[in-house]
C-alpha positions as CSV (number, residue, x, y, z in Angstrom):
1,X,71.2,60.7,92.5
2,X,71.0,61.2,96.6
3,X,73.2,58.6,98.4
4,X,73.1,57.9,102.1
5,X,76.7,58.8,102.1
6,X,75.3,62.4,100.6
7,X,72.4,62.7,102.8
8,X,74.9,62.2,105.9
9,X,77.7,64.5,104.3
10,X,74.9,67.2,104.6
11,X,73.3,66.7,107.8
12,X,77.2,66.9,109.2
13,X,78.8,69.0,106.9
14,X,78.0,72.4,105.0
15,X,78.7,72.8,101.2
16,X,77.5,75.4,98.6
17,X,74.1,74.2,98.3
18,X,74.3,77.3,95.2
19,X,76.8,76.0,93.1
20,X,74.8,72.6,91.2
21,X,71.1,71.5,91.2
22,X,72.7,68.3,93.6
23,X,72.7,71.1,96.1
24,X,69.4,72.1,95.8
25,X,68.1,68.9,96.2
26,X,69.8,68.3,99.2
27,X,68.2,71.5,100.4
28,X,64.6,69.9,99.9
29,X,65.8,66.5,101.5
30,X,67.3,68.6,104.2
31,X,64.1,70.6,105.0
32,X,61.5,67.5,104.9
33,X,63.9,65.4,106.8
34,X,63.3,68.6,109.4
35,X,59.7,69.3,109.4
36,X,59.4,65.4,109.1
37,X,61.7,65.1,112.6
38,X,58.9,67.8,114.1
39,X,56.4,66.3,113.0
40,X,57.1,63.1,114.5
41,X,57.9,64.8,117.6
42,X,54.5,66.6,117.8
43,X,52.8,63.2,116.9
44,X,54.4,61.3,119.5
45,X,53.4,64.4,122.2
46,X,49.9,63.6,121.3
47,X,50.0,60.3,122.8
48,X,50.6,59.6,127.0
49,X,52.6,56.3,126.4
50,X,55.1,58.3,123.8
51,X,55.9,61.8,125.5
52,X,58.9,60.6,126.5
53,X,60.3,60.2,122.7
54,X,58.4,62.9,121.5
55,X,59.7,65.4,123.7
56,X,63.2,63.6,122.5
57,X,62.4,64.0,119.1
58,X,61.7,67.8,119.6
59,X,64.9,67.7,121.5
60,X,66.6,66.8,118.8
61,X,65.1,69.0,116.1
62,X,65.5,72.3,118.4
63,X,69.2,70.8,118.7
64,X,69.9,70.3,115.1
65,X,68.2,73.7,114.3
66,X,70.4,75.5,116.7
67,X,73.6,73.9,115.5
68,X,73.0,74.8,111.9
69,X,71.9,78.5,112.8
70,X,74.3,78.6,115.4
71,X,77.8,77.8,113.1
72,X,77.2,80.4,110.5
73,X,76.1,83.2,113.1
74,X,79.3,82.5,115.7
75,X,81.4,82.5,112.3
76,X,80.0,86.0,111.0
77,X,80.4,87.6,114.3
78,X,83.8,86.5,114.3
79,X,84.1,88.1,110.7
80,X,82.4,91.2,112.4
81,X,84.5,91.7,115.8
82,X,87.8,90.8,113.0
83,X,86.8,93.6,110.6
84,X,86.2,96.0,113.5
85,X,89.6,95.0,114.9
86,X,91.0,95.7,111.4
87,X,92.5,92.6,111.2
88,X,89.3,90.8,108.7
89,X,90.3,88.8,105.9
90,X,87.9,87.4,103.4
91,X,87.1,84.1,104.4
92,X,85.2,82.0,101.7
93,X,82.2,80.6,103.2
94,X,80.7,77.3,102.3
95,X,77.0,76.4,103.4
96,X,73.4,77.0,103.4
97,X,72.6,79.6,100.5
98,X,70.7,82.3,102.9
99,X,74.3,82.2,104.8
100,X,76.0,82.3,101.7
101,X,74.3,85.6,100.6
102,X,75.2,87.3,104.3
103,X,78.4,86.7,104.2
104,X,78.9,87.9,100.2
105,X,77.2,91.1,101.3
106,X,79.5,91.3,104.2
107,X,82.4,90.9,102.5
108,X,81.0,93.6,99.3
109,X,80.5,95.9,102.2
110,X,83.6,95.5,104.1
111,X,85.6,96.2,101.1
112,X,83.5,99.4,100.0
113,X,84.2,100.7,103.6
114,X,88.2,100.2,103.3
115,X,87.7,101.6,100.1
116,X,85.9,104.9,101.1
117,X,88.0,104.6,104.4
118,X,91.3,105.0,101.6
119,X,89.3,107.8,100.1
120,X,88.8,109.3,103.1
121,X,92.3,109.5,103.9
122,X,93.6,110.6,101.2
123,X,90.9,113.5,101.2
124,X,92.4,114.2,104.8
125,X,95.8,114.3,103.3
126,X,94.7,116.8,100.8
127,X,93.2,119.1,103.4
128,X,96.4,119.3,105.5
129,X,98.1,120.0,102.5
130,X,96.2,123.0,101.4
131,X,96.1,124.6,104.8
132,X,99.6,124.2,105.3
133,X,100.1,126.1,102.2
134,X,97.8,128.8,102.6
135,X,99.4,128.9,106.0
136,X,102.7,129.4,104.2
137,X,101.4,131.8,101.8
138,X,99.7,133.9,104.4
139,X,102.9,133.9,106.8
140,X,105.6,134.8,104.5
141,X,104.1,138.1,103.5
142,X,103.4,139.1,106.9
143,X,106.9,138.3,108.3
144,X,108.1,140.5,105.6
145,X,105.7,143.2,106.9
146,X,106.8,142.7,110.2
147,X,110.6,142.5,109.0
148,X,110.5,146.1,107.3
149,X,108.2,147.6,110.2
150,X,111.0,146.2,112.9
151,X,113.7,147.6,110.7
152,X,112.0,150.6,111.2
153,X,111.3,151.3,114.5
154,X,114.9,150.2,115.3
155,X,116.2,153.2,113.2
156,X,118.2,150.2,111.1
157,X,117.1,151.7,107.7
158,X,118.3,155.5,106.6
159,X,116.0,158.1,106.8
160,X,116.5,158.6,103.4
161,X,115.0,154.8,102.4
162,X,112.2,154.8,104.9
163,X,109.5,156.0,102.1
164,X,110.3,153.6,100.0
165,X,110.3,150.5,102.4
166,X,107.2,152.1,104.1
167,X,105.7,151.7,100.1
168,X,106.7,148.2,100.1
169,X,104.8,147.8,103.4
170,X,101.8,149.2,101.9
171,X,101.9,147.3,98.5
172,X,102.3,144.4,100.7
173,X,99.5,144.9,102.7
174,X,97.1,146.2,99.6
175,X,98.3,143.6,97.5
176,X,96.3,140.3,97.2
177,X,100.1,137.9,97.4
178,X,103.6,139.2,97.7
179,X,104.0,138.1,93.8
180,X,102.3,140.9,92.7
C-alpha cells in the first residue's frame, strides 16, 4: 500500500524501483504525478488570468525532470572520467530502472576491458619474451662465428688447426642452431 511518506521518499529520494512490485508502482505514481504536473501547467497556459501559474507549473516540471535526469547522468560521467583515470570502482547504483541498466552495462563493460586489458598484457609480455630469445639464439651462434673468424685473422690459431675451425665456421653457418 502507497503512503504519503512513500510517495515523498520517491519524489526526493532514488531506490531500486527493480527489486519489488512496491517499486514499480511507484514508477506509475511517479509518472502520472509528472504528466499530471504538465498537464496542469498546459491547462493553466490556456487561460489569460492563469499564465502566471501555468508557466510555474511548467517551471516546475522542466525542473523536476532535469533534476531526476540530471543526478544519474553527472554520476555516470563521474563513473566514466574515474574509469578513464583508472582509478573506477564499482559503485552500486540505486534508482530509476532505465539508469539502473546503464550503469550495470557500464560496470559489465568496464570489467571486460580490464580483463582484455590483463590479456593484453600478458600477450605483450609473451612477445618480448620470444624475441628476446630468438635474439639470444640468433646472437650466440654468430659471436661464435665471429670469435673463430677473429681468431683467425689474428694468426691466434696454428696453421695446422685452421681447417678444422674454418669447418666449424661452416657447420655453423649451414647449420639451422649451434645444437646441431
Amino acid at each position: 500500500m502507497l503512503t504519503v511518506i512513500d510517495i515523498i521518499n520517491r519524489v526526493l529520494g532514488y531506490f531500486n524501483v527493480a527489486d519489488k512490485p512496491k517499486g514499480k508502482a511507484f514508477t506509475w505514481v511517479a509518472l502520472i504525478a509528472n504528466f499530471y504536473l504538465l498537464y496542469v501547467a498546459i491547462q493553466n497556459l490556456r487561460y489569460p488570468d492563469f499564465r502566471i501559474r501555468g508557466a510555474l507549473f511548467m517551471l516546475a516540471f522542466v525542473v523536476f525532470l532535469k533534476k531526476k535526469i540530471n543526478e544519474p547522468l553527472n554520476l555516470l560521467c563521474l563513473e566514466l572520467n574515474n574509469f578513464e583515470s583508472g582509478e573506477s570502482k564499482y559503485t552500486s547504483y540505486c534508482g530509476p530502472k532505465e539508469f539502473v541498466k546503464i550503469f550495470d552495462s557500464f560496470y559489465s563493460l568496464s570489467q571486460r576491458l580490464r580483463q582484455s586489458e590483463e590479456e593484453r598484457k600478458k600477450l605483450e609480455a609473451g612477445r618480448q619474451k620470444m624475441l628476446a630469445d630468438i635474439s639470444h639464439d640468433l646472437r650466440t651462434p654468430i659471436s661464435v662465428v665471429q670469435g673463430y673468424a677473429k681468431a683467425l685473422c689474428d694468426g691466434v690459431i696454428p696453421i695446422e688447426q685452421q681447417p678444422q675451425y674454418l669447418e666449424i665456421i661452416c657447420l655453423l653457418y649451414t647449420s639451422p642452431s649451434p645444437r646441431d
